[in-house]
Each structure stands twice: as C-alpha cells, then as structure tokens.
N, C-alpha and C positions, 0 to 999 in steps of 0.2 A: 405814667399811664398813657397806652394811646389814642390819640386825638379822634373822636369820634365823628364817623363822617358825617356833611352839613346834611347831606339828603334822610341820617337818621335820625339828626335833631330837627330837623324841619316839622314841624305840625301842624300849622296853619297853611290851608291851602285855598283858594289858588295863591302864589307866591305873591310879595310884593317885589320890587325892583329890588331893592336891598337884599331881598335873601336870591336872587336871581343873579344879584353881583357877587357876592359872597360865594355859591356855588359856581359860580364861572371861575373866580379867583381859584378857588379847591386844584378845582379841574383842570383848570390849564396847570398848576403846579405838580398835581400829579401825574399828568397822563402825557403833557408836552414840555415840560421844564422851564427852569427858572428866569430865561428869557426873553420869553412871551411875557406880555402884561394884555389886559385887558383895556377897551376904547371904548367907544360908545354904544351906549347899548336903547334900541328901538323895542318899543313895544306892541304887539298887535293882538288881538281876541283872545289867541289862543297861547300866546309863546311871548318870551322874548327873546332878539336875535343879539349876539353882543358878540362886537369887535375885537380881534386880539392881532396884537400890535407887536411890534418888537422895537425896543432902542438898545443897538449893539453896542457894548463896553471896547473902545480901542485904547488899549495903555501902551502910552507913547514912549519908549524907551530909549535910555543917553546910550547910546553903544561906545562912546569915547569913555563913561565910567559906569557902566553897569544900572545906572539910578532909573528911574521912573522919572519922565519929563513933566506929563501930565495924561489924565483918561479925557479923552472923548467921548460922543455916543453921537451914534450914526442911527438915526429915525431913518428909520425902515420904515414907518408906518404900518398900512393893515393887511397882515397876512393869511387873515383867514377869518373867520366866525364862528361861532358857537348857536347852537339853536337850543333853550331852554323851555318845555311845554310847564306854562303857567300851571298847569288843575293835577300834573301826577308829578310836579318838583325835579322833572329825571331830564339829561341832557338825549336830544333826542336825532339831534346831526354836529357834528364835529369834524373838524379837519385830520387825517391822520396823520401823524408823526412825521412821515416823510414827507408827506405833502407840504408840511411847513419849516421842514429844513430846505426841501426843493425852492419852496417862496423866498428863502433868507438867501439861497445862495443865488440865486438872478438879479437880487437887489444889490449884494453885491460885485456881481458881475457887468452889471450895469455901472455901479463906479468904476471899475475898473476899464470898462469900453469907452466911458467917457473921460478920461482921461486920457486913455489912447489915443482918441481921437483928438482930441483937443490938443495933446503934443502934438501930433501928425502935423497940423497944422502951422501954429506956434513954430515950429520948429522942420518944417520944409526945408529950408535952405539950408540948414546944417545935416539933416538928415543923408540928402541929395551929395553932398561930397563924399559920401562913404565911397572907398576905393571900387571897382567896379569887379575886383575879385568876389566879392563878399556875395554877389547878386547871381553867381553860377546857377544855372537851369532856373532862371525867372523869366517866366513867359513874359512881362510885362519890358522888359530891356530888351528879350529879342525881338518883338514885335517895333517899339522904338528906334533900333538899332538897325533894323533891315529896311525901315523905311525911310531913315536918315542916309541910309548907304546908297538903294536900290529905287527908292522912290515908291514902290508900289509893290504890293501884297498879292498877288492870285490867290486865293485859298484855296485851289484846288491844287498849288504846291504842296498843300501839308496832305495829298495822300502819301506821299513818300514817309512821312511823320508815322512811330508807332501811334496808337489811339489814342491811350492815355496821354502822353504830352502835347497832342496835336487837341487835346479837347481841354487840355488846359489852356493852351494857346489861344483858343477858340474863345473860353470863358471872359480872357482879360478884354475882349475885343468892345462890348457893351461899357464898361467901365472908360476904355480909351475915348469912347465917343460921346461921352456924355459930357466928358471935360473937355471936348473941343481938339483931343490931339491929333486925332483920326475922324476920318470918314468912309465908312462903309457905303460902297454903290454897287450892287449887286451883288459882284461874285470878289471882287475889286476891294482894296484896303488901299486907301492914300493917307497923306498927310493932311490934318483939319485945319483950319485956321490959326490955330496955337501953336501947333508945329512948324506950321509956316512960318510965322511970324519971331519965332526963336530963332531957326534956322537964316532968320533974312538977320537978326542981331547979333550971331556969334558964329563966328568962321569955324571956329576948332569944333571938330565933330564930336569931342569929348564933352566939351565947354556945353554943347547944344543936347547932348544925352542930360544931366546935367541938369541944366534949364527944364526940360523937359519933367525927368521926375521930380521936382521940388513943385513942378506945376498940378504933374496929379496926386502930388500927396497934401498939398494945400486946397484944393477944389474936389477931391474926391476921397474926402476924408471918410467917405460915412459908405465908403468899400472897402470898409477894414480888414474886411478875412483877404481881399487881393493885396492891398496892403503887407500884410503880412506876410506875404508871401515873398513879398522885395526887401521887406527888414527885417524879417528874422528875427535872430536871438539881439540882435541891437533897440528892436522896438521892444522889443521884452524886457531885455532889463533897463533900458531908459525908465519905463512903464511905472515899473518896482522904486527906482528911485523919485520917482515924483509923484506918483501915489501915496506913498510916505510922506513927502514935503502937501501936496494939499493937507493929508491928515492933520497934520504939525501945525501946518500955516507958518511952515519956513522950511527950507533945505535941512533935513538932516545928515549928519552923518552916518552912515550905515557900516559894520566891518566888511569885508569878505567872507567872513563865513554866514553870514544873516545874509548878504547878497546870494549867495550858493544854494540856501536853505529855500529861499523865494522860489530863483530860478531854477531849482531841481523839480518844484511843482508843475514847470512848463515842459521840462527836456531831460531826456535818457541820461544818467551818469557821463556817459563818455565825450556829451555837450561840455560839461565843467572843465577837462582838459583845456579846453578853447576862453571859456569866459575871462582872465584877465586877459586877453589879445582885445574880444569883443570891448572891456572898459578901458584898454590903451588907444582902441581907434575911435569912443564913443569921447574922450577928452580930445582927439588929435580934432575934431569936428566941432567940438564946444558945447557939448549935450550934455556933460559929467565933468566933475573934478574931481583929486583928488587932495587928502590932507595927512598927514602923518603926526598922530599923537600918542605920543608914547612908547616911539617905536614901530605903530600900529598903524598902518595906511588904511587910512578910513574912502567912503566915496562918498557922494552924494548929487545932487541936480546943480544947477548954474542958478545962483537969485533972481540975476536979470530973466534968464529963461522962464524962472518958476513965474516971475510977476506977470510975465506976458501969458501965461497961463492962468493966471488967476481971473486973468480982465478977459479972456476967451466966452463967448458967449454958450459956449458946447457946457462949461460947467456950471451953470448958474444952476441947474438941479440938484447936481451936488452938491454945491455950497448949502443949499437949504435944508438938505440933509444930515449935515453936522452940526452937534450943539457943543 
C-alpha cells in the first residue's frame, strides 16, 4: 500500500521541529534524490529554514582486479535549503533540481582545480621539462622565448598578429608580470627580475626557457586556465591520476581504458589517438609510472610526488572534505 504523504498525515499545526524534519526528509527524497540529506535546521516565527547537504559516495576501485578497494564520501556540505511555513505544514521555497546538481558539480570542481593547482606546484620542475614540441602556439613560450632572444617586446609589433592570437598573447602578459618574469613599461615588455636573474644562471637558452616555466607554474599556480593552456592534455591526465591517489590516499593503479574514459570527458575522440605518447612523455618527466599486471599495463602518480602533494598547503580544504 502507498506511503502516505507526511503533509496528509500531519494534523497538528503549527508544526513542531520533528514533523518539520520529517517533511523535509520526504521532500528532499522525493523531489531531489537520494543524495541530499538534510543539516540543520533554524527556526523563526513563522517557518523553519532547514539545510540540505550532500556527502558523495566515491567507491574506490582495484583496476589490477576488478574488486572494490574501499567507499569514501566527500562532504560537500550545504547545498542548498529548504523553507518549511510552520501554521499551513507546506514547503514554501526550495532549491530546484538543477540548482543542486549545479551546487554538487562546483564542489566538485573545486577538488579537481585544487589538485591542479597544487600539482602545478609540487610538480613545476618535472612539468617544465616537457619537450618544447608539446607547447606549439602557447603564447606563454613565445612571449618567454622572444624575450630571452630579442630582449624586448614592442607591442605594437603584434599588429602584424591576427586578433585572436595577438589578444591571447596579450592575456598571458598580466600573469608574466605578477611572477616577476616580465615587466611591462608602457608600450615596452622586458625581462623582470626573475628572468633576469635565470638568464644571469644558465647559459643555454633552452636550460633558461626551462627555468623560466617551472618558475611560472610554481608561483602562478592560481592562473590556471593560462596554465592550461602551456600543459594541455599532460595537466589533464596527470590531474586524473592524482585526483584518484588523494581519493585513495595512495597511488592507484588505473588501466588505460579508465584513463581514456576520464580523459574523453576533457578532449574530442581524435585526442586519444595521442594519449599513450602524452603517458610515455608524462614517465619520461617523472609525473606517472607505469606497471604491468597481468599482462595489463596499469599507470598511476609517483608516491614520492603524491606525498609532496599531500603536505601542499593548496589541499588542506580538501582533505577536510573527505571522510
């Protein structure tokens, strides 16, 4: 027989707290699903206002045999509220649906940028050796690269520049300067004190590119979307693999096709062609290993790398976030 609803057994009005939790309980099971739970709940004259919350289920899986490692749950905290009018029993403001898939998926996203960052970091100097093929039309190398050559920037050489590349060029200029690599005087782009000071330590002009980017991705962590733009699909799946290992709280092994499955969420099909080159040159740098079990070439993060990630002061939100 069906469960009758709490608001048509309710008969005492105005509510108490208990039939106010009870009705919120209902509600959020029916109208939002079973991953909301509800928080604390305030009471005022006329209503009560009550918390809903989420703690996400991560079931951490042995990819080397199939089994279940262990579940997590990622407190997300409070996503949203519910408004209950004490004297007529009826919810009388609510979050709608997307609005609290919208709330779960920036909390999540938020792990995921914080871990980014926090490798960016951690992991500058291995980063920074990636072959300088890999960095084709990154305004952040040629800006770098022209001024380790030429000395000095006009900007009003990039009218020659289509728009579009010349105002990305433009973009990365704020970012170079705040880390010290560059200095913008006028109309003028030189080299800043940091670039100086590389340049006065390492002859080889490669050696000092080099130097250079390991310096803006350790100090200029938190311009990640430029960032991004200098590592590509190699910050990406580093990403993938040590967002895994925080979950875990160690390196997992992941297959290749769970790596693909990640990384097809970020990049077009015809990316995958490329990704075991991107995991051949992310070991040749010391970012990823590999291991072969069973036949089965598993990947996963570097321990040592994962630990100095751990003690990164960028996740300590996160950590607190997992139970």
């Amino acid at each position: 027989m069906p469960k009758e609803p709490i608001q048509q057994r309710l008969k005492d009005l105005p509510l108490t707290k208990r039939d106010a939790e009870q009705l919120a309980e209902e509600f959020v099971l029916e109208q939002i699903g079973s991953t909301p739970a509800i928080g604390a709940i305030r009471e005022t004259d006329s209503s009560f206002v009550i918390d809903i919350e989420v703690s996400y289920p991560r079931v951490i899986m042995d990819e080397a045999t199939g089994e279940p490692r262990k579940t997590r749950f990622i407190e997300l905290g409070k996503i949203g509220e519910l408004v209950i009018d004490k004297f007529k029993g009826q919810v009388i403001d609510r979050p709608r649906y997307y609005d609290v898939q919208n709330a779960i998926r920036e909390k999540m996203n938020f792990i995921s940028e914080s871990v980014e960052k926090a490798l960016v970091r951690v992991a500058a100097d291995q980063f920074s050796l990636l072959p300088f093929a890999v960095h084709l039309h990154t305004p952040v190398i040629d800006v770098l690269s022209w001024l380790l050559l030429r000395g000095s920037l006009q900007l009003h050489d990039l009218d020659i520049v289509p728009a579009e590349p010349a105002q990305k060029l433009i973009s990365t200029l704020q970012p170079l300067e705040q880390v010290r690599l560059i200095d913008i005087r006028g109309e003028t782009v030189v080299p800043g004190p940091i670039l100086i000071g590389i340049e006065e330590r390492f002859e080889r002009t490669d050696k000092q590119l080099s130097a250079a980017l390991a310096h803006y991705f350790r100090e200029g962590y938190h311009f990640i979307d430029s960032i991004r733009q200098v590592l590509g699909p190699h910050l990406t799946l580093s990403s993938i693999m040590y967002e895994r290992a925080v979950e875990s709280e160690e390196p997992i092994l992941l297959s290749l096709q769970q790596i693909e499955k990640d990384f097809n969420t970020f990049y077009r099909a015809e990316r995958l062609l490329k990704l075991p080159r991107y995991l051949v040159q992310l070991e040749a740098i010391g970012v990823a290993e590999k291991e072969v079990r069973s036949g089965t070439t598993m990947w996963r993060g570097l321990p040592a790398l994962y630990q100095n990630l751990r003690n990164e002061e960028l996740l300590e939100p996160v950590g607190r976030m997992f139970a």
